[in-house]
VOPAGU-2260 file (C-alpha; in pm, 1 decimal, decimal comma):
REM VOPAGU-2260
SITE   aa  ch    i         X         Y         Z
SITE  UNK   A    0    2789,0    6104,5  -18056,1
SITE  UNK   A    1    2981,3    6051,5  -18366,4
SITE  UNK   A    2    2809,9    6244,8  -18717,8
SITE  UNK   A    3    2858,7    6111,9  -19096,8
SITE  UNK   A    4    3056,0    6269,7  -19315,4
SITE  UNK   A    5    2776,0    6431,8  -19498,9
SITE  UNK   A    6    2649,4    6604,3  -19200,8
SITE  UNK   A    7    3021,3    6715,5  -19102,7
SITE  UNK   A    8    3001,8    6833,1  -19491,4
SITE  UNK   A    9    2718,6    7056,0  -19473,7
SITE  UNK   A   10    2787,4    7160,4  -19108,7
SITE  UNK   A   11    3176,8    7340,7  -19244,5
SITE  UNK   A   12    3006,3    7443,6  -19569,2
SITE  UNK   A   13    2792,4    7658,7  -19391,6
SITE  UNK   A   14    3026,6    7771,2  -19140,7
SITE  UNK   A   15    3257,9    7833,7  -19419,3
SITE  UNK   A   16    3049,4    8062,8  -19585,7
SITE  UNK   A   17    2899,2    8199,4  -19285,3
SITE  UNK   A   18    3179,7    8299,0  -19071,6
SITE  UNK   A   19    3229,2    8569,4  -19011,5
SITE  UNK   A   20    3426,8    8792,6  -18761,9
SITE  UNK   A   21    3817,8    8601,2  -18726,9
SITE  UNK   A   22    3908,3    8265,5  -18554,7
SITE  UNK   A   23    3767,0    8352,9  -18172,1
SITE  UNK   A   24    3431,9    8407,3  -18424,2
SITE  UNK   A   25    3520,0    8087,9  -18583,2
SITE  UNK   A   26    3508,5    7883,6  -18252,4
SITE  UNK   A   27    3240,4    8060,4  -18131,5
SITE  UNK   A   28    3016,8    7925,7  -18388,5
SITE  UNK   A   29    3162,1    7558,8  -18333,3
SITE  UNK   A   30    3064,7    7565,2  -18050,0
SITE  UNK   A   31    2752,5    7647,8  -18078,2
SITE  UNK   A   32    2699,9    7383,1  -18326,6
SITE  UNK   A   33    2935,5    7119,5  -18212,4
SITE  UNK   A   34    2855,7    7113,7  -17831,5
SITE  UNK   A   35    2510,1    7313,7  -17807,7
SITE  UNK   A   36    2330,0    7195,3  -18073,1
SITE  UNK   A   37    2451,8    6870,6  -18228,3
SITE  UNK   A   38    2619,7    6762,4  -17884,2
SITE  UNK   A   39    2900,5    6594,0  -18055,2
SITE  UNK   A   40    3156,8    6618,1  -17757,7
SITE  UNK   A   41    3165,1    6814,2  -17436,3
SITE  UNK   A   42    3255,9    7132,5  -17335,9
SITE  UNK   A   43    3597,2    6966,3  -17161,2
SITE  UNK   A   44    3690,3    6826,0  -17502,0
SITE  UNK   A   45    3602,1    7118,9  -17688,1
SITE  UNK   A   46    3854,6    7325,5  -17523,0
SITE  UNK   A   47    4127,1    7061,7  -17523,9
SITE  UNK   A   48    4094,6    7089,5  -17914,0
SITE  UNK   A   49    4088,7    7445,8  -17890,3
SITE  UNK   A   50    4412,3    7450,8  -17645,3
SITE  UNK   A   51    4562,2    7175,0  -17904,1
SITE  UNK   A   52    4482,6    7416,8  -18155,6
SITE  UNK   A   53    4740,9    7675,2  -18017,1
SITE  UNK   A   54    5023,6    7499,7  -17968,8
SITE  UNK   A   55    5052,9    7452,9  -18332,6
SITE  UNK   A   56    5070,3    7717,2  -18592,1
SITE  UNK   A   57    4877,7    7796,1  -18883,9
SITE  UNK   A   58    4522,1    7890,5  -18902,1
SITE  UNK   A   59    4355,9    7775,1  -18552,0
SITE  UNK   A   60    3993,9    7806,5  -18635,1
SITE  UNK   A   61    4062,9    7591,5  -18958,1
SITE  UNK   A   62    4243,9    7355,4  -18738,6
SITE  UNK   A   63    3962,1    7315,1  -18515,1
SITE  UNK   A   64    3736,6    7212,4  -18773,1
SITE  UNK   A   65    4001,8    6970,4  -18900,5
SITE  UNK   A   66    4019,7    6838,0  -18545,7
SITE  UNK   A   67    3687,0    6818,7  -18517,1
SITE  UNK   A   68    3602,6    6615,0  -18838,3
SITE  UNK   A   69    3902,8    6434,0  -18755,9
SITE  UNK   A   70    3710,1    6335,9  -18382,0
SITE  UNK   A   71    3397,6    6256,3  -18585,4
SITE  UNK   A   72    3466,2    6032,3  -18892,4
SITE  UNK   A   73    3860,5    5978,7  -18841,1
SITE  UNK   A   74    4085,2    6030,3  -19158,6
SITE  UNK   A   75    3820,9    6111,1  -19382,4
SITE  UNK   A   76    3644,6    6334,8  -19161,8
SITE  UNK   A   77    3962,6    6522,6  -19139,8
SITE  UNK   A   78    4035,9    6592,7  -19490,4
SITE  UNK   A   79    3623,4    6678,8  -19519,7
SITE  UNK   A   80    3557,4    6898,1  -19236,8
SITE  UNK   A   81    3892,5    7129,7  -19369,6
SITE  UNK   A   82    3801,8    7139,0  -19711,1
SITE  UNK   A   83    3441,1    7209,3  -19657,9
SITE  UNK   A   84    3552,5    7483,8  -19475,0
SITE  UNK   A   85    3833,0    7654,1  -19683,5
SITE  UNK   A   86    3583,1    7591,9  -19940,2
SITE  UNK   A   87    3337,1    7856,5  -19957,8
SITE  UNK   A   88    3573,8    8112,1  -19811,4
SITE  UNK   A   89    3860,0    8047,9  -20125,3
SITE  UNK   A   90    3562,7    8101,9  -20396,4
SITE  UNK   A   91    3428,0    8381,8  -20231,0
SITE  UNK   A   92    3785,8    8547,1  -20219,8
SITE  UNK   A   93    3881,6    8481,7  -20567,3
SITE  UNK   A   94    3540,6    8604,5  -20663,7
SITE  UNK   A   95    3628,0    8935,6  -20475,8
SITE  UNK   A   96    4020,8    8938,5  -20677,3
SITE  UNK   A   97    3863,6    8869,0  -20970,1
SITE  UNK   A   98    3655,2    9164,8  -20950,3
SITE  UNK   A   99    3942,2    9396,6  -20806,4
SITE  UNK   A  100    4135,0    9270,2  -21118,4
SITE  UNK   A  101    3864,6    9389,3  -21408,9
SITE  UNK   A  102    3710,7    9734,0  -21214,7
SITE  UNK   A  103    4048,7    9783,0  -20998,2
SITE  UNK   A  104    3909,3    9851,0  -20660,3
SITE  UNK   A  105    3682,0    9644,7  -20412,5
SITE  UNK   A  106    3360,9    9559,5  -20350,6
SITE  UNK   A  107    3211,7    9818,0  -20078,6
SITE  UNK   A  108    3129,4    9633,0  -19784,8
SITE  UNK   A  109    3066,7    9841,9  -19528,0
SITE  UNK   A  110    2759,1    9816,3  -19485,1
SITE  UNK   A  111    2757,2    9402,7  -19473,5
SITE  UNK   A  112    3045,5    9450,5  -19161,9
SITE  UNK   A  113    2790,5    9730,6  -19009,9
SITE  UNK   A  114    2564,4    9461,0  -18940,8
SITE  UNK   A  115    2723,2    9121,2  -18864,5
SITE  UNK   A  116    2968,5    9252,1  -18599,0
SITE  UNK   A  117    2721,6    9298,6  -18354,8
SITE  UNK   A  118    2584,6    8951,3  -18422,0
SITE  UNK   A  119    2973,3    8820,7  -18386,3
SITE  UNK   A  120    3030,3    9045,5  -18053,3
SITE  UNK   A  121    2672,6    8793,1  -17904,4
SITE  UNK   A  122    2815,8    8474,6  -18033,0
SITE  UNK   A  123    3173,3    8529,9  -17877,7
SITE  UNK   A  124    3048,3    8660,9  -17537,0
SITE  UNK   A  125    2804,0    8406,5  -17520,6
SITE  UNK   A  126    3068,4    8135,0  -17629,1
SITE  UNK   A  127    3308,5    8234,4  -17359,5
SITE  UNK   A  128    3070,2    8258,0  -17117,6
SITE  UNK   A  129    3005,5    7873,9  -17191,7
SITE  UNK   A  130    3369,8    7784,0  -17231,6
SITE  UNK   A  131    3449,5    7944,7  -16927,8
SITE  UNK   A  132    3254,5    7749,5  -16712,7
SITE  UNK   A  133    3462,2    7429,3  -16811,5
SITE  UNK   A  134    3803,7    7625,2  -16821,0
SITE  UNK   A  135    3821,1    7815,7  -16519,5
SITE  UNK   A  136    3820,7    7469,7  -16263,7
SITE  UNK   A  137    4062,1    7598,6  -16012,5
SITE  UNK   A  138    4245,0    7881,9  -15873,6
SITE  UNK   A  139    4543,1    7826,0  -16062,1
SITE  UNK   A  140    4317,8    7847,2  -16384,8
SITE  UNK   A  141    4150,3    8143,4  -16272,6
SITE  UNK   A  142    4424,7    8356,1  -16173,2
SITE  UNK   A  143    4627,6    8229,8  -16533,8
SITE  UNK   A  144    4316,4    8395,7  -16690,0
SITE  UNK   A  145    4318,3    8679,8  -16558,8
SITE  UNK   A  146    4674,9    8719,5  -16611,3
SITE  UNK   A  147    4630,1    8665,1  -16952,2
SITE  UNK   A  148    4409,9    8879,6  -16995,9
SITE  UNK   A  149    4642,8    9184,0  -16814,9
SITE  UNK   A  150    4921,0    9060,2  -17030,1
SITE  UNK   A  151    4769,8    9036,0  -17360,1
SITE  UNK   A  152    4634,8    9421,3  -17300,8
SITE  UNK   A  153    4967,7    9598,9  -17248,9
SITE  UNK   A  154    5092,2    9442,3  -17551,0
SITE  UNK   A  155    5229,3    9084,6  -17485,0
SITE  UNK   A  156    5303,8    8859,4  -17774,2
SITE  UNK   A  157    4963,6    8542,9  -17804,6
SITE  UNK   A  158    5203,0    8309,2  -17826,8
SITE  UNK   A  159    5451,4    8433,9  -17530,7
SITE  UNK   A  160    5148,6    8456,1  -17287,7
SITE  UNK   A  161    5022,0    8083,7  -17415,7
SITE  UNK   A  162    5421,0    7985,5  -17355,9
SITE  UNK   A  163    5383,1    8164,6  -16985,8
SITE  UNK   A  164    5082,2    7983,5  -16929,6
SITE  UNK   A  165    5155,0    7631,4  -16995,0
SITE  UNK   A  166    5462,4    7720,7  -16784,8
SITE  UNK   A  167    5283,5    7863,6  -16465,3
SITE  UNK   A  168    5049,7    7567,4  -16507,7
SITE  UNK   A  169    5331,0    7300,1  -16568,2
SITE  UNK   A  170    5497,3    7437,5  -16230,0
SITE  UNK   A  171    5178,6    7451,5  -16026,9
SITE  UNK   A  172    5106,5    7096,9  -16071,4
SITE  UNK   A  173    5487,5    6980,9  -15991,3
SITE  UNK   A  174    5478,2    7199,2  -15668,5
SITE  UNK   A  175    5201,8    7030,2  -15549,3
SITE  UNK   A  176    5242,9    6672,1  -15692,7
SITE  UNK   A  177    5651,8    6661,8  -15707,2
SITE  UNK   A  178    5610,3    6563,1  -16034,2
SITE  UNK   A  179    5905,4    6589,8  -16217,5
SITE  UNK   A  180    5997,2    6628,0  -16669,1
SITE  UNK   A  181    5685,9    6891,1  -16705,4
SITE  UNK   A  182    5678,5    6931,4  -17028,3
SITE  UNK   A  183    5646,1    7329,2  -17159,4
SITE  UNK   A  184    5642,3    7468,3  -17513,7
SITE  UNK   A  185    5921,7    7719,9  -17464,0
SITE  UNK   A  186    6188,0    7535,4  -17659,6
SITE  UNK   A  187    5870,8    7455,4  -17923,0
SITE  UNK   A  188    5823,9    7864,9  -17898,2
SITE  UNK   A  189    6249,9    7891,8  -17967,0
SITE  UNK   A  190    6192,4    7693,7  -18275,7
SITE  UNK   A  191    5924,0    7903,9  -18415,8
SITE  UNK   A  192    6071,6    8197,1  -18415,3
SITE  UNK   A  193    6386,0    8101,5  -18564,8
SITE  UNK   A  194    6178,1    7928,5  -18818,2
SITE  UNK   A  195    6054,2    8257,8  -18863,2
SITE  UNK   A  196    6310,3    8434,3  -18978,8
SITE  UNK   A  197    6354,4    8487,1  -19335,7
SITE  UNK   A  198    6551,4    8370,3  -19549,4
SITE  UNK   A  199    6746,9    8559,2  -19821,6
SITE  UNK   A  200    6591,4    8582,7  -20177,2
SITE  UNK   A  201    6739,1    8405,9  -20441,1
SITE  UNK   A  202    6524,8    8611,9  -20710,6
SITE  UNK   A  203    6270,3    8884,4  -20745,8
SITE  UNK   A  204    6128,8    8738,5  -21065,0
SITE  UNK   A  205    5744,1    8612,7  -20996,3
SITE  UNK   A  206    5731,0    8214,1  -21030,8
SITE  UNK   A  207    5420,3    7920,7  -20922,2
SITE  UNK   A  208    5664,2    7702,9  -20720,6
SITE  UNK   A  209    5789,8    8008,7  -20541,3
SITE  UNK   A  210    5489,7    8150,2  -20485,3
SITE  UNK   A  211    5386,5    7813,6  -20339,6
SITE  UNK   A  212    5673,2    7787,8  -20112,9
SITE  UNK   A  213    5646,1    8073,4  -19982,0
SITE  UNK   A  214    5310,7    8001,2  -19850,3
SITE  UNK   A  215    5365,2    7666,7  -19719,6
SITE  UNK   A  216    5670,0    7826,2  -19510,8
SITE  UNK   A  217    5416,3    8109,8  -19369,8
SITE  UNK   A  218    5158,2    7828,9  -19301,7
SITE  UNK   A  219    5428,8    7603,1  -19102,5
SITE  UNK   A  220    5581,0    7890,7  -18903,5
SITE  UNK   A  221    5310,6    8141,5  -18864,8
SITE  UNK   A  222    5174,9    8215,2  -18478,2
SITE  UNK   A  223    4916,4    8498,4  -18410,7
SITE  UNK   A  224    4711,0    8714,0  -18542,1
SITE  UNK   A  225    4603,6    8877,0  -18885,6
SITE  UNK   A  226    4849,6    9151,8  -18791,6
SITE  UNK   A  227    5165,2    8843,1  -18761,3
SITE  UNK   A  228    5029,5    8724,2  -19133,6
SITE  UNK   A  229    5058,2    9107,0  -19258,8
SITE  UNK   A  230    5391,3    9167,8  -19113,1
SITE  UNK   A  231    5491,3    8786,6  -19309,4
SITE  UNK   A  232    5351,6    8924,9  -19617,2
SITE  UNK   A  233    5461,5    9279,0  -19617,7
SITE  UNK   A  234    5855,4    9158,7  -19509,2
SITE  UNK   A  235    5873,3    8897,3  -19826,4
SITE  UNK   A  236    5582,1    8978,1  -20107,4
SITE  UNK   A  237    5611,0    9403,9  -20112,4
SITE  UNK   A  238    5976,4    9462,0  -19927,9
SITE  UNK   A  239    6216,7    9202,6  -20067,5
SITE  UNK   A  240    6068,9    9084,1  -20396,7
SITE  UNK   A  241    5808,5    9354,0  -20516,2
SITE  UNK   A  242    5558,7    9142,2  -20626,6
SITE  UNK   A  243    5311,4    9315,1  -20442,0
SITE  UNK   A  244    5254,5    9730,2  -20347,0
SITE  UNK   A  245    5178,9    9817,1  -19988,3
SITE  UNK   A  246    4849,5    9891,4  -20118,2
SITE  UNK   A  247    4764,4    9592,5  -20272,1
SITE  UNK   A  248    4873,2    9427,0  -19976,0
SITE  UNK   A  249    4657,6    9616,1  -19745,3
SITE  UNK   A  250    4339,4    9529,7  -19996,4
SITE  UNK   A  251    4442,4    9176,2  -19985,7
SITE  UNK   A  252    4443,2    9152,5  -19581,9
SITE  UNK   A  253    4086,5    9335,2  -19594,3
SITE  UNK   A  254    3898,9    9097,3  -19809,0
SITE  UNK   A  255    4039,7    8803,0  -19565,7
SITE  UNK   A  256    3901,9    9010,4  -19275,8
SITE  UNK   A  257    3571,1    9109,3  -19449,2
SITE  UNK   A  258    3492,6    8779,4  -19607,3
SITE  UNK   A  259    3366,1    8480,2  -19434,6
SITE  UNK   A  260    3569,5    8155,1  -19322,8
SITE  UNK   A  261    3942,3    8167,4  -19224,7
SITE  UNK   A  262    4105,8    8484,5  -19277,0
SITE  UNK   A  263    4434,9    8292,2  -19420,2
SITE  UNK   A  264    4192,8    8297,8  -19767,5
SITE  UNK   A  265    4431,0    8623,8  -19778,5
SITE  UNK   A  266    4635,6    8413,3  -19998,8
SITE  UNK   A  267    4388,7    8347,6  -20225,9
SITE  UNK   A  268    4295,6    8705,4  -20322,8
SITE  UNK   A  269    4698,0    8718,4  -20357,3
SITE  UNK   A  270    4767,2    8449,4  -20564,2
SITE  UNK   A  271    4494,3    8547,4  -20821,9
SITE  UNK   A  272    4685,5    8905,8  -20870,4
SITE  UNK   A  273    4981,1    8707,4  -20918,8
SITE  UNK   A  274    4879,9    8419,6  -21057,8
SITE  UNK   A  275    4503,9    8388,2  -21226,8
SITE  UNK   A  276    4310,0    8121,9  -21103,8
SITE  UNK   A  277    4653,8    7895,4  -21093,9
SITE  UNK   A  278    4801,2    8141,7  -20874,5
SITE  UNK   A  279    4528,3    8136,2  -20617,9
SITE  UNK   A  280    4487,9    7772,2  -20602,0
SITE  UNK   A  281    4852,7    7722,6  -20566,0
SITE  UNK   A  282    4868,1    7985,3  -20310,5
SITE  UNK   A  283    4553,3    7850,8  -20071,2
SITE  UNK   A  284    4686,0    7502,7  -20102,4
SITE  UNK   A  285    5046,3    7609,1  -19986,0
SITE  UNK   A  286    4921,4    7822,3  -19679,8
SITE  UNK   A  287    4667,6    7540,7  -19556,1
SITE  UNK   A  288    4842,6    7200,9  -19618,4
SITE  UNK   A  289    5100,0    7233,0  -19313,3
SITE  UNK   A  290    4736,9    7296,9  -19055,6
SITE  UNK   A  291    4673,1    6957,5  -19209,7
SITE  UNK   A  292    4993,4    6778,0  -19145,5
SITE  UNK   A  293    5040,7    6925,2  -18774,6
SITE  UNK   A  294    4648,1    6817,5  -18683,6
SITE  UNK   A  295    4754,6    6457,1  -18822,1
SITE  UNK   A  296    5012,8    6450,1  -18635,5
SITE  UNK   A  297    4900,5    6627,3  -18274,7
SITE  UNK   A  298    4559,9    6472,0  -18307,9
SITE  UNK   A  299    4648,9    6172,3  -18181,7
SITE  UNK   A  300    4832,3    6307,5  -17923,4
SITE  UNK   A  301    4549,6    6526,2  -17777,3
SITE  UNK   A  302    4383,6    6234,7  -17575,3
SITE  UNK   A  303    4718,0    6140,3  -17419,2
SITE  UNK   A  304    4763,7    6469,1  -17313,0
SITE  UNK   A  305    4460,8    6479,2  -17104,8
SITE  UNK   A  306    4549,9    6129,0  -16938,1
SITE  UNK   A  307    4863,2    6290,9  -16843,9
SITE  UNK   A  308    4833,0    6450,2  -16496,4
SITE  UNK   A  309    5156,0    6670,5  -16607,0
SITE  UNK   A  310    5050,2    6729,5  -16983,1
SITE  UNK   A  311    4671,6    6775,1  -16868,0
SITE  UNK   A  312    4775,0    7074,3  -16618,0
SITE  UNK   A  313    4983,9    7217,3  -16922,8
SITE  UNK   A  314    4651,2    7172,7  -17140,2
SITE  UNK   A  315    4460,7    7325,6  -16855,0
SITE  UNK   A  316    4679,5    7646,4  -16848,8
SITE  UNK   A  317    4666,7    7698,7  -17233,3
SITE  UNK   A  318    4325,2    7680,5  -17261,3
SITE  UNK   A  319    4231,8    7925,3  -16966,0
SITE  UNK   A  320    4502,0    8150,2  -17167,0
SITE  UNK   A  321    4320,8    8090,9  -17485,2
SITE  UNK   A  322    4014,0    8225,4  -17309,2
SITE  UNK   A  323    4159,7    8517,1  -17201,7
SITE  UNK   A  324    4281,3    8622,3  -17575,7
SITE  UNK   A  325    3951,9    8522,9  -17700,2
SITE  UNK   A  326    3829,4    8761,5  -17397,0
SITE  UNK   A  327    4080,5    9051,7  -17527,8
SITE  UNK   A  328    3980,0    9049,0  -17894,9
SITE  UNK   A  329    3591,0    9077,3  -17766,7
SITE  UNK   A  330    3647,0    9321,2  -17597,6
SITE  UNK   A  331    3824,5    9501,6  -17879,3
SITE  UNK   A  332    3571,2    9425,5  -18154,7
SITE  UNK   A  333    3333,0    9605,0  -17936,9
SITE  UNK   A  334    3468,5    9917,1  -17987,8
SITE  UNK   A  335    3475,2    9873,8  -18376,7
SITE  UNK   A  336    3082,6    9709,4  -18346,1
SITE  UNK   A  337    2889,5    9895,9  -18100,2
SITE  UNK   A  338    2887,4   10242,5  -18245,9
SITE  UNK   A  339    2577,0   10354,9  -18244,7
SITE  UNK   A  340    2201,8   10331,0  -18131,4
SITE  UNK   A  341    2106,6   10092,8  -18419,2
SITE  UNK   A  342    2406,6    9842,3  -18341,4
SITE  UNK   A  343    2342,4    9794,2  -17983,3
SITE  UNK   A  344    2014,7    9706,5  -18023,3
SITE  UNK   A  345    2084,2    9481,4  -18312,3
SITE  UNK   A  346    2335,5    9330,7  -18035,5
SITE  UNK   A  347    2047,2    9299,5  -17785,4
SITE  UNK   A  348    1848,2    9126,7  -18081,6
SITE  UNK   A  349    2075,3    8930,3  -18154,5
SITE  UNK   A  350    2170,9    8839,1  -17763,0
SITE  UNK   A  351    1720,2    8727,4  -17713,7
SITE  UNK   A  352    1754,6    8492,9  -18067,7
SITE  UNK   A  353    2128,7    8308,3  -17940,2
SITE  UNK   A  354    1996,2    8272,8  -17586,0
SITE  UNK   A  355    1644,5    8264,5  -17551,2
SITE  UNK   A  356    1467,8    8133,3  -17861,3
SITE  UNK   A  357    1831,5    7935,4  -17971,3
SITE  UNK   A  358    1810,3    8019,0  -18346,5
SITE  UNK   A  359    2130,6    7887,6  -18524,5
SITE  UNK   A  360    2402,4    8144,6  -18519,7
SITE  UNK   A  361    2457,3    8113,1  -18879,8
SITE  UNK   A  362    2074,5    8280,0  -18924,8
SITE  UNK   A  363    2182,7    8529,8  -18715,1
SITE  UNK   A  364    2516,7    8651,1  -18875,2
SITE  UNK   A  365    2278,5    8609,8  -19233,5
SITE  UNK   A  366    2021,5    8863,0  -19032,7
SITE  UNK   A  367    2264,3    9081,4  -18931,9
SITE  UNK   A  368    2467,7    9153,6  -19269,8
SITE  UNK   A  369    2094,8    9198,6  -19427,9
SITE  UNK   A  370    1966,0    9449,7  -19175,2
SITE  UNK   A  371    2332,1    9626,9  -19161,8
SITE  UNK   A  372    2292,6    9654,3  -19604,9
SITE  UNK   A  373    1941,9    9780,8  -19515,3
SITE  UNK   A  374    2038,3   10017,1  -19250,3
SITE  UNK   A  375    2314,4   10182,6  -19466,2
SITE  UNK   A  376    2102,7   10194,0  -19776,4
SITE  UNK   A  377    1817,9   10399,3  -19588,5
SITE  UNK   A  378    1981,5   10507,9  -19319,3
């Protein structure tokens, strides 16, 4: 069932603004809307976007959507679904530097986090629980899962344990099928990090064009986490050319992680301090232009993949991998969302609206920041 573009518009608008909680969040609520609700494509597809989605860097939940608008209305869908989506977050952020600029601290907001992450922790368990069912088709996948899961808690690298995967996967099919030229994303992995690796500065002095360099090389190279696009930041903006104090830094990386829509919107709140409104436009361009370019390009590719008995084992293997990080960071958040009596049952709440009565998730993260404001105002 293919949408219009102003229905893939208002659909990344929303989730833009809505978002909350990081990318396994972010597909969370795609999914919900994409496959539950609006039944756009299957589960199976889904997750091959998803697995697409981390063999490339930059920001994957923004890359979903861009896949996904791409699947819907073709080029133009692309370019819409992405923008709708960085949208919201980038004027939300640059309202947020703005006011750290005039009154020199930021917006309290604990009591908006309080709320939603127990609303996030539902739509994430309840995701996986769906996406699961698709991924986890054989042994093989199963047991990669699990792995992954083992691997990413004592401290394995995403993107090694997504390399291992496609590996493990890429082998299992050969030894059964004698199929030779599996293709892995080891020597892809190689590339990254020496991609990675920065480069000496020529100045220290603050400049637009450098500024927007920078952040086009950190959205072409950058694999992971938050934490990976702190330790890019911290190495080049506060270590080697002082633009920025640890401290500012450290603000900068919280508003991307309180505020809704792709957490990348980081750059945003840091190319206002350095820039004005210039600055942050620059900036948010530079960081999300490569996740355009590398969906245009892999897009394509995504379908052939699954034709591919070889490629479509590899795709099967990242995307029971992907599960299993998506199943490590929920486990995670709950530590940080369930504190209390009031949280749980705002989870269990939450849990009767997603399953039972199936009232958009969007509604529910809304719900959730009001009653968590309410709870710490009165509380």
């Amino acid at each position: 069932m293919n949408a219009g573009l102003l229905e893939i518009a208002a659909l990344f608008a929303k989730l833009g603004a809505t978002a909350f909680g990081g990318p396994a969040a972010h597909v969370a609520m795609m999914h919900e809307e994409v496959v539950k609700r609006r039944q756009w494509m299957s589960d199976e597809e889904f997750l091959d976007l998803v697995g697409a989605t981390n063999l490339i860097p930059g920001p994957n939940s923004t890359e979903l959507a861009i896949h996904i608008g791409h699947r819907q209305a073709g080029w133009s869908g692309l370019l819409v679904a992405g923008a709708c989506f960085i949208l919201p977050a980038t004027i939300i952020v640059s309202a947020c530097a703005w006011a750290y600029v005039e009154y020199g601290s930021l917006p309290q907001a604990a009591g908006l986090l309080y709320g939603v992450k127990p609303v996030i922790i539902v739509i994430v368990l309840q995701a996986l629980w769906s996406l699961g069912r698709s991924a986890i088709k054989t042994k093989t996948a199963g047991v990669i899962c699990i792995a992954g899961i083992l691997l990413s808690l004592v401290g394995l690298h995403e993107l090694l344990i997504l390399a291992l995967s496609a590996a493990v996967a890429a082998a299992g099919r050969a030894t059964r099928r004698l199929l030779p030229g599996a293709l892995g994303v080891g020597p892809f992995v190689l590339l990254a990090q020496s991609a990675s690796a920065p480069a000496a500065a020529a100045t220290t002095s603050f400049g637009i064009w450098p500024l927007f360099l920078f952040f086009v090389k950190v959205g072409s190279v950058l694999f992971g986490s938050g934490y990976v696009l702190l330790a890019f930041l911290r190495a080049d903006l506060v270590e080697r050319w002082h633009w920025l104090s640890e401290s500012q830094l450290l603000d900068a990386v919280a508003v991307g992680q309180v505020t809704p829509g792709p957490v990348f919107t980081t750059a945003t709140f840091i190319g206002y301090l350095l820039g004005g409104v210039g600055g942050a436009a620059v900036a948010t361009l530079g960081i999300f232009l490569p996740a355009f370019f590398f969906v245009t390009v892999s897009g394509p590719l995504v379908p052939k993949l699954r034709r591919s008995p070889t490629a479509g084992a590899i795709l099967d293997g990242v995307n029971a991998a992907s599960l299993a990080l998506m199943a490590v960071v929920s486990y995670e958040l709950c530590h940080s969302a369930l504190v209390d009596l009031p949280s749980i049952l705002l989870g269990l709440l939450s849990a009767l609206g997603l399953i039972y009565f199936r009232v958009n998730s969007a509604w529910l993260v809304l719900g959730g920041a009001i009653a968590g404001l309410l709870l710490r105002a009165f509380g």
